[in-house]
C-alpha positions, 0 to 999 in steps of 0.5 A: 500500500502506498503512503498516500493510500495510508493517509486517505485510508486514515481519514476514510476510517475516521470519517466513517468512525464518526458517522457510525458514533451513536448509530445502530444496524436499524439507523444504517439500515434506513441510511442505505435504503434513503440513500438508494432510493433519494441520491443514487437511483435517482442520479444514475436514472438521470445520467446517461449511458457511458464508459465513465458512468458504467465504469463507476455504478460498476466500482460501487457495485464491486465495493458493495458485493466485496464488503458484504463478503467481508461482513458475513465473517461476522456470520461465521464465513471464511475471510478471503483476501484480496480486493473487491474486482472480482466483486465486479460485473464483466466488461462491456455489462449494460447499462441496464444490466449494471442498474439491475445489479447494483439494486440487488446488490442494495437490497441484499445489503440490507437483507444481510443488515436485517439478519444481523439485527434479528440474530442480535450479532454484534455490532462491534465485531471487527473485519479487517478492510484493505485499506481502513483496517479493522471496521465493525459490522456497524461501521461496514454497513455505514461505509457501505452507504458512504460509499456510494453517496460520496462518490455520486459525483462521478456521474456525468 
């Protein structure tokens, strides 16, 4: 990892530490579904059809796909190393197809959040990021959220 990938790493992590302080599963669980439903469907349903904008629904969709198979260790499943590109759609996936991904990608995110609050798993529970280190369930789930609000801007 490089130095500047410390640094912005750090910053992230706090970023999300704060947003996570006083929050719980049921509080992250309504940040994803507004988000999703109030920020991001809506300005990727504005936006046209291009290589940047498929390139960047496709990035969050592999961030998504890849923290969720980093929280389930919480549930007991394996920590697999690496990043999140194998997370990701193949190249040249429509536009469409990427659309319709990314949605279920969102709603099995807060499926899984559902599961955790039901089973009453805790939330303070640690998995390791690549780049952050050591996050809580709460904190994947907000960094999940964070994710794609933060980076909407990409869409041209």
């Amino acid at each position: 990892m490089s130095f500047i990938q410390k640094v912005i790493g750090a910053g992230l992590r706090w970023h999300v530490r704060r947003k996570a302080r006083g929050m719980n599963l049921a509080r992250a669980m309504v940040d994803l579904r507004t988000s999703f439903d109030e920020v991001v469907m809506p300005r990727i349903e504005q936006v046209a059809d291009t290589p940047g904008n498929r390139e960047a629904v496709n990035h969050w969709l592999g961030i998504e796909r890849w923290s969720l198979s980093r929280v389930r260790v919480a549930l007991g499943e394996p920590f697999v190393e690496g990043g999140y590109q194998p997370f990701r759609q193949p190249e040249g996936t429509s536009w469409e197809d990427l659309k319709e991904e990314f949605g279920r990608a969102r709603q099995e995110t807060l499926e899984l959040a559902e599961v955790f609050e039901r089973r009453g798993v805790d939330e303070e529970f640690t998995v390791r990021h690549n780049d952050l280190g050591p996050l809580t369930v709460l904190e994947w789930f907000v960094y999940i959220d964070d994710h794609s609000r933060r980076e909407v801007i990409r869409l041209r």
